[in-house]
C-alpha positions as CSV (number, residue, x, y, z in Angstrom):
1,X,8.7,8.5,23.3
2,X,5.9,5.9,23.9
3,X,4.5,4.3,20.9
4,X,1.2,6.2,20.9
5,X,3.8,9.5,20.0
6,X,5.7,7.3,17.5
7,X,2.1,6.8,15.8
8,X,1.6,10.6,16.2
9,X,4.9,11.2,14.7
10,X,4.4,8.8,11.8
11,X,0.8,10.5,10.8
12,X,2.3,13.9,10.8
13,X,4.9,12.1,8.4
14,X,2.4,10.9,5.7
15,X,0.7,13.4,5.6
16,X,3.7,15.9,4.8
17,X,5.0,12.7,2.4
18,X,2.3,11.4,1.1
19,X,4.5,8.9,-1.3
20,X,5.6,7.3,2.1
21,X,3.6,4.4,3.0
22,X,5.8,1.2,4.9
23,X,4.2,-2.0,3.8
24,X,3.4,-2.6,7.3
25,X,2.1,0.5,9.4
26,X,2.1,-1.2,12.8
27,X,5.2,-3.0,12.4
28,X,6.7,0.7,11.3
29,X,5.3,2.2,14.4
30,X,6.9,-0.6,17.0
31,X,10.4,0.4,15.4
32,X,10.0,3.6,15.3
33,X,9.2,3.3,18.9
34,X,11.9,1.2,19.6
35,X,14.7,3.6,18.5
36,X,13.2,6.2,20.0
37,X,11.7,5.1,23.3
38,X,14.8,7.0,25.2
39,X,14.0,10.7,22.9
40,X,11.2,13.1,23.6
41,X,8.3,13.8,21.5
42,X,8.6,17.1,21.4
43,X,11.8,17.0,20.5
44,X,11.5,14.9,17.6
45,X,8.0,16.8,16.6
46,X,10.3,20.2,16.4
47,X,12.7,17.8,14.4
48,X,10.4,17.0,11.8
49,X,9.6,20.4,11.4
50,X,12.9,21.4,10.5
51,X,13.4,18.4,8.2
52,X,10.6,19.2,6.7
53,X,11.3,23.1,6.1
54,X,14.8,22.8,4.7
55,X,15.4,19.4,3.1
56,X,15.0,19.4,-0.4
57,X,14.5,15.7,-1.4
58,X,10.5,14.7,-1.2
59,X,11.9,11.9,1.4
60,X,10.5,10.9,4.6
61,X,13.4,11.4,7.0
62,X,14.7,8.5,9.1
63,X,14.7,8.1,12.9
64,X,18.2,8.8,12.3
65,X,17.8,11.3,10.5
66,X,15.8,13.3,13.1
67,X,17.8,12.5,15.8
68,X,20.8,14.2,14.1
69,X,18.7,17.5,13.7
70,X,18.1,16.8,17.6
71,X,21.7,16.7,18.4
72,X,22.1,20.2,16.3
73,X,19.6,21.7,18.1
């Protein structure tokens, strides 16, 4: 992922969570792109999907947490 997907990741997440704002977006976004810069997009998009379909807890998931779902898929 390149950091311009780890932005378009990140705005899909606030808007399904909108309690989740990180104190610092940009700083958010260079992590996020960071962890992920070996994963694809799509991949995590789908991810999200199914995070956001089945979990239960009003949370944003975690890169982690995404990349788990990835590794089930």
């Amino acid at each position: 992922m390149t950091r311009d997907d780890a932005k378009k990741l990140l705005i899909i997440i606030t808007s399904f969570y909108p309690n989740f704002h990180p104190d610092n977006m940009s700083m958010t976004i260079d992590a996020w792109a960071m962890l992920l810069q070996d994963d694809d997009y799509k991949e995590m998009e789908t991810a999200l999907a199914v995070y956001a379909r089945t979990d239960t807890s009003g949370f944003a998931p975690s890169p982690s947490k995404l990349l788990d779902i990835v590794a089930r898929m």
